[in-house]
C-alpha positions as CSV (number, residue, x, y, z in Angstrom):
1,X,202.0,125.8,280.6
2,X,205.5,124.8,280.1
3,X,204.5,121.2,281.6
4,X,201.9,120.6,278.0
5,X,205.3,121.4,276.3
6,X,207.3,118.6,278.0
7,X,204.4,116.3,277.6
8,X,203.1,117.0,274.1
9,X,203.5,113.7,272.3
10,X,201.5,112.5,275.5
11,X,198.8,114.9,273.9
12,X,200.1,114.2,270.3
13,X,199.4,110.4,270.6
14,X,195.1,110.7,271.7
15,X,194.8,113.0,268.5
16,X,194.5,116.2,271.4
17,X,195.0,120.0,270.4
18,X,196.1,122.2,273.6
19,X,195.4,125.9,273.3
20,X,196.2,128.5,276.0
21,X,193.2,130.8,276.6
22,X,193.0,134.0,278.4
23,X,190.7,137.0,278.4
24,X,194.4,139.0,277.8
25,X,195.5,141.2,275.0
26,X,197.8,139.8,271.8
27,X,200.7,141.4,273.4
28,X,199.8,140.8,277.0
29,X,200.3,136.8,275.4
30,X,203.5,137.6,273.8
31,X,205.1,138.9,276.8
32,X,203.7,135.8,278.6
33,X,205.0,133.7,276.1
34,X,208.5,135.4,276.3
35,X,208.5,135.3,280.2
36,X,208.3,131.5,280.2
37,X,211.2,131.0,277.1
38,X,208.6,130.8,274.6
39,X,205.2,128.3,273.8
40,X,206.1,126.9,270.7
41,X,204.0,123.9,270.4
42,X,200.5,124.8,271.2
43,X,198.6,128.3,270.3
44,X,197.4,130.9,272.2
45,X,193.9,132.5,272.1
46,X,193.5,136.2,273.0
47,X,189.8,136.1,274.1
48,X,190.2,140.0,274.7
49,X,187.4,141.5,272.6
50,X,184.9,140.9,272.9
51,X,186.0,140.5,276.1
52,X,185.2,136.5,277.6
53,X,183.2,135.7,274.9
54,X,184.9,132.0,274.6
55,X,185.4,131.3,278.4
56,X,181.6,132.4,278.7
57,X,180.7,129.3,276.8
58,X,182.8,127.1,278.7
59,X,181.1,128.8,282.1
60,X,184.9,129.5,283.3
61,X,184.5,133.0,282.9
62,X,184.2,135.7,286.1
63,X,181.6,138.3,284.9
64,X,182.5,140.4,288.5
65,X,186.2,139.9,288.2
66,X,186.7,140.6,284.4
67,X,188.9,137.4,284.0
68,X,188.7,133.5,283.5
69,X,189.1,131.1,286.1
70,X,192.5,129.0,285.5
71,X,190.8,125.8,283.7
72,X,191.5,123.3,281.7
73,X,188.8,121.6,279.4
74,X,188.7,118.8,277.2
75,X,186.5,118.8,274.0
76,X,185.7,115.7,272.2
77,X,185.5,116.1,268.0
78,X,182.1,116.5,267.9
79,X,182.5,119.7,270.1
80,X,181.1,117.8,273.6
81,X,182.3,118.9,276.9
82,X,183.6,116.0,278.2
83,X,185.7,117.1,281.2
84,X,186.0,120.6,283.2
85,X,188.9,120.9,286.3
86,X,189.0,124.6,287.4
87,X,192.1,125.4,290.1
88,X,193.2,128.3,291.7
89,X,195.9,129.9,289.8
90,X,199.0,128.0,291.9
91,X,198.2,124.9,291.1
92,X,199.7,123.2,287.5
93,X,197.2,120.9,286.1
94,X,198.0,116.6,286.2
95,X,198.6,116.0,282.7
96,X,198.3,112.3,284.0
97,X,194.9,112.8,284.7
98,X,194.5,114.5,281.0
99,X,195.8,111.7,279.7
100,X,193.6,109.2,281.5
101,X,190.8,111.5,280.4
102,X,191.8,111.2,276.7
103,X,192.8,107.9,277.0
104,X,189.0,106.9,277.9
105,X,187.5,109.2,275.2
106,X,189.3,106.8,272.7
C-alpha cells in the first residue's frame, strides 16, 4: 500500500481514486495504517459489517475463509468493472500495469 503513496500523481493524472478495502474493523485499519507510518493519501474502507458486503460484489470475497482475497480493481465512471488482478497476499501489485490499465480507459 505504501507503493499507491509513492505513485499517486501516477493515479492523480488518469482522474483515478485508490481506496484500501478490507473486511477489517475501523480500528483493525488504524493500527494498519499506523504500522506502515500512516496512509495519508487514499482512504480506507472498513467493509466489517455487514461483514463482505462490498468485496461480495466485486466476487473477491472468501465466504469459507471470512476474508477478501488481496485484489485490486479498477472501476470506470460509469461504475463498469473494467479490470480484476487477485494475488496472494506477498505479492505488491505493478502499478505500471495500473497505469497502462488507466491509461487505455482514457
Amino acid at each position: 500500500m505504501p507503493g499507491f503513496e509513492a505513485e499517486m500523481a501516477d493515479f492523480e493524472r488518469y482522474d483515478a481514486q485508490v481506496v484500501g478495502i478490507s473486511v477489517d474493523s475501523i480500528p483493525s485499519h488504524i493500527a494498519f495504517a499506523r504500522s506502515i507510518g500512516g496512509i495519508h493519501t487514499y482512504p480506507l474502507l472498513a467493509d466489517f459489517h455487514p461483514k463482505g458486503e462490498v468485496s461480495k460484489k466485486y466476487g473477491v470475497y472468501k465466504e469459507d475463509k471470512g476474508h477478501c482475497e488481496r485484489a485490486i480493481v479498477i472501476v470506470d465512471k460509469q461504475g463498469i468493472i473494467r479490470y480484476i488482478d487477485v494475488h496472494v497476499i506477498s505479492e505488491a501489485p505493478d502499478n505500471a500495469q495500473l497505469i497502462e490499465v488507466l491509461r487505455d480507459l482514457e
